[in-house]
N, C-alpha and C positions, 0 to 999 in steps of 0.2 A: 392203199391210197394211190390214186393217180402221179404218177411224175407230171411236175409244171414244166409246160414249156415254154422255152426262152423266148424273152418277147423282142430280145433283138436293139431295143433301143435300152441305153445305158440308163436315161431315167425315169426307165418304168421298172420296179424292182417289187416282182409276187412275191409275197410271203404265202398267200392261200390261193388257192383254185382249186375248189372241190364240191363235190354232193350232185344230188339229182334233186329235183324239186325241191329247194332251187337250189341251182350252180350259184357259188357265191367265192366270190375273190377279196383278198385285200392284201395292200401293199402302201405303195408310194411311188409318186410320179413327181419326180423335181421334186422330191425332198417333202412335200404336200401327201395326207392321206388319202386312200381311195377307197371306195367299197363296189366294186361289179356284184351286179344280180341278176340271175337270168330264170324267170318263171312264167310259167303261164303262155302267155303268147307277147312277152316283153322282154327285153334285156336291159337295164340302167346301169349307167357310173355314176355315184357321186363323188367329187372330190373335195377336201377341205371342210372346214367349220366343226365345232365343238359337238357337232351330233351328224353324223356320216349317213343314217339312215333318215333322221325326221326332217331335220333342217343344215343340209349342206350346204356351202357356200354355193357351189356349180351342179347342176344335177342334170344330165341328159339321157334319154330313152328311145327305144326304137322299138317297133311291133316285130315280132318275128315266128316264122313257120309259117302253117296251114292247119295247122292243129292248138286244140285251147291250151294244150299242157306240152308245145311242142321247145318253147324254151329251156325247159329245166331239164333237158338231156339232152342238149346243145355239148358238142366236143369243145375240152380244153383247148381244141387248138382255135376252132369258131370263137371261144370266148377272151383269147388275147388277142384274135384279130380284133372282135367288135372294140374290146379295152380302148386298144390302139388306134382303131377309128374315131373314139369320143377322144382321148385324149391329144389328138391331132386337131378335133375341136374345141378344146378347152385352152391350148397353146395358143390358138390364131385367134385367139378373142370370144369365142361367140359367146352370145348373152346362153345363160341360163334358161331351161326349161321351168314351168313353175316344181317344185316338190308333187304336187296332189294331183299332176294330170294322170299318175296310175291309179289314183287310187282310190274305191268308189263311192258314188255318189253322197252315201251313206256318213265316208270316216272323212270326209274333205271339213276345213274347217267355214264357219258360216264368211 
């Protein structure tokens, strides 16, 4: 297993950071759960709410790479920057992404 690396601020505390398709994290940021994922050509955090993956309270995403499967072997150290990037969003307010903008056409709800 990968050694996690230290995210530098006291409250973002990893309990996981690991795999390849997909890299997946989770922990706690201000005492709130987290879930990072990194697949495909996306990386998300959600933070809070009774379901971390379907219906999080806060849930933000970003496109990433040049390739379709170039997320999910994205370095730990890439993946506690992005972490720390959303969660530097999630401090300052910003609204919420919807949940279903990853996800396709197909599983989105009507």
């Amino acid at each position: 297993m990968t050694e996690i690396p230290e995210s530098g601020d006291p409250g973002i505390v990893i309990d996981l950071l690991e795999g390849e398709c997909p890299v997946q994290g989770e922990g706690l940021v201000d005492g709130v759960e987290f879930y990072f994922r990194a697949r495909g050509a996306r990386w998300s955090l959600s933070i809070g709410g009774t379901d971390l993956v379907g219906n999080p309270d806060w849930y933000y995403e970003e496109p990433y790479g040049t390739g379709p499967y170039d997320a999910g072997v994205m370095s730990p150290e890439e993946a506690v920057a992005f972490l720390k990037k959303a969660v530097g969003l999630w401090r300052a307010g910003a609204e919420p992404m919807p949940r279903t903008s990853c996800l396709p056409s197909w599983f989105r709800p009507a």
